[in-house]
C-alpha positions in Angstrom: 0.0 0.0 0.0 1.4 3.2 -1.0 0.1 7.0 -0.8 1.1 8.3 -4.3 1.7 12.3 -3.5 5.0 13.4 -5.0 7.0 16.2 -3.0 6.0 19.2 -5.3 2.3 17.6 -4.3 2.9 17.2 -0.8 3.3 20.5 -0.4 0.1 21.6 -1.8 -1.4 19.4 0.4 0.0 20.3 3.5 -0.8 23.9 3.0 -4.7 23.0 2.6 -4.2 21.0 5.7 -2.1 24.1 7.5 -4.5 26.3 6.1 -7.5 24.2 7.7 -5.9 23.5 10.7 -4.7 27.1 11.2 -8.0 28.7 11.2 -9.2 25.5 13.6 -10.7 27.6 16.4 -12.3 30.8 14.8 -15.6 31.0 15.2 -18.4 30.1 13.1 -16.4 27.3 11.1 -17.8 24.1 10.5 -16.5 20.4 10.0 -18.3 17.4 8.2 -17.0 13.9 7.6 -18.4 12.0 5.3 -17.5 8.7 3.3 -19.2 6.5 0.5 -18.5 2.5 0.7 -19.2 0.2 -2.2 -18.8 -3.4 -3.3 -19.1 -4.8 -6.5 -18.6 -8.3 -7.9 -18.2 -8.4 -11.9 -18.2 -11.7 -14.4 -17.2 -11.6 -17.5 -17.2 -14.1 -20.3 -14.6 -14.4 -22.6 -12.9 -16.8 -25.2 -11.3 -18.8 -22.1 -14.3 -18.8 -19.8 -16.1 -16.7 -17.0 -14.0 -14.5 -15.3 -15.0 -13.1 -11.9 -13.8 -10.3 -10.1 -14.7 -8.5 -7.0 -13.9 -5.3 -5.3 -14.2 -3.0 -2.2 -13.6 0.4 -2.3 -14.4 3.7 0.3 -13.7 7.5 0.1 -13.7 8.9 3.6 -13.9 12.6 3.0 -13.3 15.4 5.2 -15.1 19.0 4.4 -14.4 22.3 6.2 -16.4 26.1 5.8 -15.3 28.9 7.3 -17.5 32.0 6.8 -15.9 35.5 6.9 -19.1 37.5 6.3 -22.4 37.1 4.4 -20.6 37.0 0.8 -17.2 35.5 1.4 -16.3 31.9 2.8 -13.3 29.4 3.0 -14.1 25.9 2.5 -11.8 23.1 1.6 -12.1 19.0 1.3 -9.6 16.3 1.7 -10.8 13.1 0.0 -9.1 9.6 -0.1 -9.5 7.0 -2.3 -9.0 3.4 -0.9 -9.6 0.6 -2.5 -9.2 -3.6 -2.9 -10.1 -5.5 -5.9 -9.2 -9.3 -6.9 -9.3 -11.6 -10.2 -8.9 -14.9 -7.2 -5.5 -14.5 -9.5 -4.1 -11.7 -8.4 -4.6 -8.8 -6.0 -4.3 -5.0 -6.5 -5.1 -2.6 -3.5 -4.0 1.0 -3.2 -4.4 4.4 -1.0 -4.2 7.6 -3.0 -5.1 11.1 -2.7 -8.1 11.4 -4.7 -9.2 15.3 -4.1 -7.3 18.2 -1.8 -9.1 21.6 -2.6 -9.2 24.6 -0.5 -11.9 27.3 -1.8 -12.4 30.7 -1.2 -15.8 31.9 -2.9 -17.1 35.8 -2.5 -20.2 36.8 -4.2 -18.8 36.8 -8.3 -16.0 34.8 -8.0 -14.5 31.5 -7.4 -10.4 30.6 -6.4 -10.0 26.8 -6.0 -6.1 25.5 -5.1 -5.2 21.8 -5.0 -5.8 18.3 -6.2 -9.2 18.8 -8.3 -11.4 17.8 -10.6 -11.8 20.1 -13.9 -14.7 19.3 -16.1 -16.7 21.5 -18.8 -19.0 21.1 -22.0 -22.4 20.0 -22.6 -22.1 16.5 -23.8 -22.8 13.7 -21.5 -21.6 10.8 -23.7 -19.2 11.1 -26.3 -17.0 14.1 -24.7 -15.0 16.3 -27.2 -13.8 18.9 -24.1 -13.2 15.9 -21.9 -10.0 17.4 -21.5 -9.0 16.9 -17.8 -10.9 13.9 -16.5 -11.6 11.0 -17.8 -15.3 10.2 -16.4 -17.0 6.7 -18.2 -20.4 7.5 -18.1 -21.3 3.9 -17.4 -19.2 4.1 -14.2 -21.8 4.2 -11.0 -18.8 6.0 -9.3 -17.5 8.4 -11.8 -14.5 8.1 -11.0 -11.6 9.7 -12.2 -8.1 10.9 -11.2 -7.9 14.9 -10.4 -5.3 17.4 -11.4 -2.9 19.3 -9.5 -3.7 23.5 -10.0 -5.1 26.6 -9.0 -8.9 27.6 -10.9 -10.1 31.3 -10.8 -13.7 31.6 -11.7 -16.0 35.0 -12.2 -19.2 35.1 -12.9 -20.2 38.6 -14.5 -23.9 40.5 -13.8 -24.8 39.3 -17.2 -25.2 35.8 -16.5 -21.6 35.0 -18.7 -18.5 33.6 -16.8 -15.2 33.5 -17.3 -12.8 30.4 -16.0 -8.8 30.8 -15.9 -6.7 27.9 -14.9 -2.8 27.1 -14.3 -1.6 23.3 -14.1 1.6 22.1 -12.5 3.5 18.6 -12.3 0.6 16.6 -12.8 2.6 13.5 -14.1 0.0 11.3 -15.5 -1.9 12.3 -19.4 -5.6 13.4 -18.7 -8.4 13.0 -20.9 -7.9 12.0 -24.5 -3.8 12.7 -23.7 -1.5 10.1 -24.9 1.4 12.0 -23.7 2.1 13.4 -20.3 3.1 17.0 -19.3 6.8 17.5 -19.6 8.3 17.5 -16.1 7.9 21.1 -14.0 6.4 22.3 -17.0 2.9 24.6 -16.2 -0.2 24.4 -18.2 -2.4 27.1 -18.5 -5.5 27.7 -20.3 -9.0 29.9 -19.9 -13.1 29.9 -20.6 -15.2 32.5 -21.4 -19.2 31.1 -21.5 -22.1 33.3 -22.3 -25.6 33.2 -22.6 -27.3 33.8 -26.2 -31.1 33.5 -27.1 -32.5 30.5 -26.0 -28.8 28.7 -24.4 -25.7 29.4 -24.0 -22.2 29.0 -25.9 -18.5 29.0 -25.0 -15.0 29.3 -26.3 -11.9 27.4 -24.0 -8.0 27.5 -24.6 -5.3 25.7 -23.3 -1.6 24.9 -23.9 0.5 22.5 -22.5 4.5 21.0 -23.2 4.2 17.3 -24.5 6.6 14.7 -23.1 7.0 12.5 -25.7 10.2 10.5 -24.6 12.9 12.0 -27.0 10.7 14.4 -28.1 8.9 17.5 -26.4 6.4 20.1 -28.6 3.8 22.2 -27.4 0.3 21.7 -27.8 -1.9 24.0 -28.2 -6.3 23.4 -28.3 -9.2 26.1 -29.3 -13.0 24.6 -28.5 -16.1 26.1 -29.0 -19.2 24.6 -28.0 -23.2 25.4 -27.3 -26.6 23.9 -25.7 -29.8 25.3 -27.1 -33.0 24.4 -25.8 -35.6 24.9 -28.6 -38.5 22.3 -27.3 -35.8 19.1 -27.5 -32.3 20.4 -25.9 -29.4 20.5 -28.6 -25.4 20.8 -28.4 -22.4 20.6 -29.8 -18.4 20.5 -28.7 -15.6 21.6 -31.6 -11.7 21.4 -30.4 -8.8 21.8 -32.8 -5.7 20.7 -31.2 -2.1 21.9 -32.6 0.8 19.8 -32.0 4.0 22.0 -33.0 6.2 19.5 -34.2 7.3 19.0 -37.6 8.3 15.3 -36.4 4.8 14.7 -35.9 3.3 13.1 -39.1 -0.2 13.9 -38.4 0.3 17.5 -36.0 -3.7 18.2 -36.3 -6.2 16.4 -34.4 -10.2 17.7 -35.2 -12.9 16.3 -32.8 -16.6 17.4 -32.8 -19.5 16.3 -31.0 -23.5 16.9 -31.5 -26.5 15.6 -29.3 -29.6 16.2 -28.4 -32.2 14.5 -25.5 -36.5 14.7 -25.1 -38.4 13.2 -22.6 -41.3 11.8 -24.3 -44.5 11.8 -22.4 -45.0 8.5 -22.0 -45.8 7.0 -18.7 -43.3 8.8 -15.9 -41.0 10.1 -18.4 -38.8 8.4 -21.5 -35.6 10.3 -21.5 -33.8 9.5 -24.5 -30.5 11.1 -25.8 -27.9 10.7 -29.0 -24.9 12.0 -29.8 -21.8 11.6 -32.4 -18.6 11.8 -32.1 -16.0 12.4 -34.7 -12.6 12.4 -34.1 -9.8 13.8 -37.4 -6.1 13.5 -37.6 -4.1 15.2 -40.4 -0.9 16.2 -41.8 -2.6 19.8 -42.5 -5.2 22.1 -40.6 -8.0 21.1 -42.1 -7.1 17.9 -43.7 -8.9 14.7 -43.5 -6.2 11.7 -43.6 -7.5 9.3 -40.7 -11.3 9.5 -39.2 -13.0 7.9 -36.4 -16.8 8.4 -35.8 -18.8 6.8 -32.6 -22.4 7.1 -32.2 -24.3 6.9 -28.8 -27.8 6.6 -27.8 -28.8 6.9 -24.0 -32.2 6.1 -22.8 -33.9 5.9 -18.9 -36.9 5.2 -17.2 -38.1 5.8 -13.5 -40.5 2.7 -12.7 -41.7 4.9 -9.7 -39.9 6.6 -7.0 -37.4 3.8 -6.2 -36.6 2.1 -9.3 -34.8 3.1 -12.9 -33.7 1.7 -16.0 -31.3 2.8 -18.3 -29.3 1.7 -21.2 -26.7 3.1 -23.4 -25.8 1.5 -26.5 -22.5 2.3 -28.4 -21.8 2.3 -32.3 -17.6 2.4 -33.7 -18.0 3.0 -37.3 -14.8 2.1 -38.5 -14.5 -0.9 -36.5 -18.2 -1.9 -37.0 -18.5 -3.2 -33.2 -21.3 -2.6 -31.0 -21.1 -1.7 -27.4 -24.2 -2.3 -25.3 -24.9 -1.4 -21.8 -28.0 -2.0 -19.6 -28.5 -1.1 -15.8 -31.5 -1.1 -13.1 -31.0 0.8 -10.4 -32.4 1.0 -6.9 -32.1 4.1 -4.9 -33.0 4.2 -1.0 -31.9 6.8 1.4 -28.0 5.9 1.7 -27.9 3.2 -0.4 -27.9 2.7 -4.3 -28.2 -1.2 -5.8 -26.5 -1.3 -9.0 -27.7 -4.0 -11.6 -25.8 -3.9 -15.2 -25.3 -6.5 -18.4 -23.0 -5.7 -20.8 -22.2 -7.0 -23.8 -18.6 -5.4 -25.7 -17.0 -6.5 -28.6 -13.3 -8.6 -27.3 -12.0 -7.0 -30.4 -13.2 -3.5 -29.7 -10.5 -1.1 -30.1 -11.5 1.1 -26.8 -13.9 3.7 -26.6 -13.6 4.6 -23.1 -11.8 6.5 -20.8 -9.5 4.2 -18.5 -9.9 4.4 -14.7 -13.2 3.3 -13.7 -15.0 0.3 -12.2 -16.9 -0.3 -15.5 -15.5 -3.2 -17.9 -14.9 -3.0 -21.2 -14.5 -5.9 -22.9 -16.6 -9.7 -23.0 -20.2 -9.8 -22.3 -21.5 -10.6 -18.6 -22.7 -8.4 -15.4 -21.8 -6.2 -12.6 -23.7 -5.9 -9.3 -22.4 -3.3 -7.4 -24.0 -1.5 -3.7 -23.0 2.1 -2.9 -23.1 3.4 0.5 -23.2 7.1 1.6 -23.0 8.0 5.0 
């Protein structure tokens, strides 16, 4: 069992612990604990048989608010991430830091420093601007590795806001990155989102240094994206990514997502949702030498106030597989029952993020309970 906080990292979270610890007897502050416990047991089959594997995971989680007047307040979070999972093969068990933020919010604007999780866009599915997390929407948990950096966020009178963020030594790639972030190299980038008749729309930046092994380049991405709501609810995400490299063969990468959802009137509620996905790499801006599309549908039901079902079903173009995805769940106070088949294609080439409890590959099913307390 290791913790896996690197000494640029420790720092950062000693100071949110200093800085929570400092201010321990002022007045008017508040401590919660909380944690969430959950279980699973998955089986698989593949060409060599069933495969099971179980798992035990919990997050205790310690939140702090301090309030310095009506309109300004401190608040921070440590969370951990614990967790045990075995194949009856082999066993792989871990402690990590999973979140460290410390917060300080006044009426406009927003500073968060530490360990934290950075997520934007409209799409739910097949994420263009899934840039720093990598969330699988089939995951009950959501789970996903943070990033080490400080967010400023102000929201204007208007209703439009504007997001600035600097990165530092955050080791592992993030999103759709293949490459990490050269060592003690920063990343910065920024959003601007307004409102516009009937939605919203937003343009995002961001640069980073590549570490490619014997090769480092910068990177630079532009996004646009925007939800409408004209009766049915409508998006899109659009990201150009430059890699400045002439040793790069294909230095542009194009990715653009639409969607849409409804709920159709039809008993408590059919929410149904689609989106596309298609994903461009060239030698030029706006060539077209390799392509990728992926469509998604997403559809759920609430069989009344306890009960839901859900299914997502996944299409790869090129590849011509099929990834299907179906899931009852039961929701009580505390505790969530988690019921889901699955059928993927064994020679699927990988259309989700890495990191979650979801599997990805075989057909079979996954029960899993979550507990919050």
């Amino acid at each position: 069992m290791k913790l896996r906080i690197n000494n640029f990292r420790n720092r950062a979270v000693l100071f949110i612990c200093f800085a929570l610890v400092s201010i321990n007897n002022i007045k008017g502050q508040d401590f919660q604990f909380h944690g969430q416990i959950s279980g699973w047991e998955t089986g698989i089959r593949a060409d060599s048989g069933w495969n099971k594997k179980i798992g035990l995971r919990y997050f205790p989680q310690v939140n702090y608010s301090y309030s310095i007047n009506e309109d300004n307040l401190i608040n921070g979070e440590i969370l951990l991430n614990t967790y045990y999972t075995t194949d009856f093969k082999s066993d792989d068990y871990n402690l990590k830091l999973y979140r460290a933020i410390l917060r300080y919010t006044s009426t406009q604007s927003e500073i968060q420093l530490g360990l934290q999780k950075i997520n934007f866009g409209p799409a739910q599915l097949l994420r263009t601007l899934m840039w720093f997390d990598r969330v699988d929407p089939r995951d009950p948990l959501k789970l996903t590795d943070g990033v080490y950096g400080l967010r400023y966020k102000y929201s204007f009178l208007n209703n439009s806001i504007l997001w600035l963020w600097g990165l530092y030594d955050n080791k592992n790639p993030a999103g759709y990155e293949i490459y990490p972030t050269a060592n003690k190299t920063p990343e910065w980038g920024g959003r601007y989102q307004l409102q516009i008749p009937l939605g919203e729309a937003a343009a995002t930046v961001h640069t980073r240094m590549v570490d490619e092994g014997l090769l480092n380049y910068r990177e630079n991405r532009y996004a646009l994206d925007g939800r409408w709501d004209i009766g049915i609810g409508i998006w899109f995400e659009s990201a150009l990514q430059q890699s400045q490299s002439n040793l790069l063969p294909y230095p542009w990468n194009k990715m653009l997502t639409v969607g849409g959802d409804y709920t159709f009137g039809i008993g408590n509620g059919i929410y149904f949702l689609s989106e596309n996905l298609t994903s461009i790499t060239s030698t030029k801006t706006w060539g077209n030498d390799i392509d990728r599309n992926i469509s998604a549908v997403m559809a759920s039901y609430p069989a009344g106030t306890l009960d839901n079902f859900a299914l997502q079903i996944y299409y790869d173009l090129q590849g011509k597989n099929i990834y299907q995805y179906y899931l009852w769940q039961r929701t009580y106070d505390n505790l969530i029952i988690n019921l889901a088949l699955f059928h993927y294609p064994e020679n699927g080439t990988g259309i989700f993020a890495s990191g979650g409890t979801a599997p990805s590959t075989g057909y079979g099913l996954q029960l899993m309970l979550i507990y919050n307390y």
